[in-house]
Residue, then its C-alpha position, 0 to 999 in steps of 0.5 A: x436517522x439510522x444509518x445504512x449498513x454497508x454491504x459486505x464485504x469490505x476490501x482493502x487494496x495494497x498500492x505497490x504491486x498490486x495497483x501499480x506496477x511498482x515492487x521495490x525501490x530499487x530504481x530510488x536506490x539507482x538514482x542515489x548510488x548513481x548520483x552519490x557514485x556508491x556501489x548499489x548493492x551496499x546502498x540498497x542494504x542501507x536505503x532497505x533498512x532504514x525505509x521504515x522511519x521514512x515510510x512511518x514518518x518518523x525521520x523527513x526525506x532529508x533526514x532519510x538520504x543523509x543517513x543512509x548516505x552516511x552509512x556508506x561513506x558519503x556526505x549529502x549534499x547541502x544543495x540537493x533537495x532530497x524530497x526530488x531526488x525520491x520522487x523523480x524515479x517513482x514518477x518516472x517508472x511507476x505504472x498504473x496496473x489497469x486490470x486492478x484498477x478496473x476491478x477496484x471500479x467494479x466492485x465500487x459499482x457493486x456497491x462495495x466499499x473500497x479502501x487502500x493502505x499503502x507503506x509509502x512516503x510524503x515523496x511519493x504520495x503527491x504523485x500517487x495523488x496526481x496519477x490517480x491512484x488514491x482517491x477518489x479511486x479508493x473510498x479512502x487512502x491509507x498512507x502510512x506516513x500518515x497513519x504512523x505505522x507500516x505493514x505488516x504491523x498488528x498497530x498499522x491494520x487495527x488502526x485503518x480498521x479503527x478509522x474505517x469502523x470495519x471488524x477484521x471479520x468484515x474485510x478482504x485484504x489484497x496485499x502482493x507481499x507474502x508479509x503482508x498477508x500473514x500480518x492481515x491473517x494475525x489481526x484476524x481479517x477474514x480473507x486475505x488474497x495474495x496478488x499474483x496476477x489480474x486474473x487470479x485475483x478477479x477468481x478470488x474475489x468472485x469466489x469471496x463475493x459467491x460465498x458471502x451471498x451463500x452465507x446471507x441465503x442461509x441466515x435468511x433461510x433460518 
């Protein structure tokens, strides 16, 4: 039986910042320079440098904490469960960004298909799961722990790309970090919108959505 094609476009939603209210670690980077009593400007340097082994899966969150303690000086503590001590800030300050959320919900309805790619970490995705924020919100969630690649990695978008069975010219990619978007841009995705605010991004896609069905009229027309 042939298969349905799917309608088009295909969108792909970044996590933090865009669906969640959730732009940085910097309350992560809080919690440890207050436990560890380190001076936070100097951790955060360290925590930020060494965030992708975390988030590509390359180093567990034990082995993450005790590195990047080690580079300011201390040691961790054997007892201190390093999987927790990541996760309570995240739990704790991490919000839903509903006007994203009812937009993602729309665009399902319409028949669209709706995907995620987030740069995060095991910690953190247990979480993401309980609150709602992967599936079945999203058609499917992309972790990059997971995946084994991060943002703005040309490896990281081909291989969601692969796994969703979607060519670049076929995909929307909404992402808040500028990086972000110009690695989208690099592996020739279609439309890429940078996340400003809720209503911006409602324009955006209905401008995307508009141009498409003028685009169909026209090879129907031909």
């Amino acid at each position: 039986m042939r298969q349905k094609a799917r309608r088009l476009p295909i969108f792909i939603f970044d996590i933090g910042g865009v669906v969640i209210i959730w732009r940085n670690n910097d309350p992560l980077v809080k919690a440890v320079a207050k436990r560890y009593n380190v001076p936070f400007s100097k951790l955060k340097i360290v925590m930020h440098l060494q965030l992708p082994r975390l988030e590509t899966g390359k180093v567990s969150a034990r082995t993450y904490l005790k590195d990047c303690l080690s580079q300011v000086g201390k040691k961790m503590n054997p007892k201190d469960n390093a999987t927790e001590i990541l996760a309570q800030p995240f739990a704790r300050e991490a919000k839903s960004r509903k006007g994203v959320i009812q937009i993602v919900k729309w665009l399902k309805n319409l028949g669209y298909s709706v995907y995620a790619f987030s740069n995060t970490s095991a910690p953190h995705v247990p979480i993401m799961k309980k609150k709602g924020w992967t599936t079945p919100l999203f058609d499917r969630f992309f972790a990059s722990y997971e995946v084994g690649k991060i943002k703005p990695e040309r490896s990281g978008f081909q291989a969601v790309l692969r796994s969703i069975g979607a060519k670049p010219s076929e995909v929307v990619f909404i992402d808040n970090t500028p990086k972000n978007v110009i690695g989208a841009r690099r592996v020739g995705i279609r439309d890429t919108i940078r996340f400003h605010s809720i209503l911006s991004l409602r324009k955006s896609i209905r401008k995307i959505l508009s141009d498409y069905q003028s685009e169909l009229n026209l090879e129907k027309s031909k």
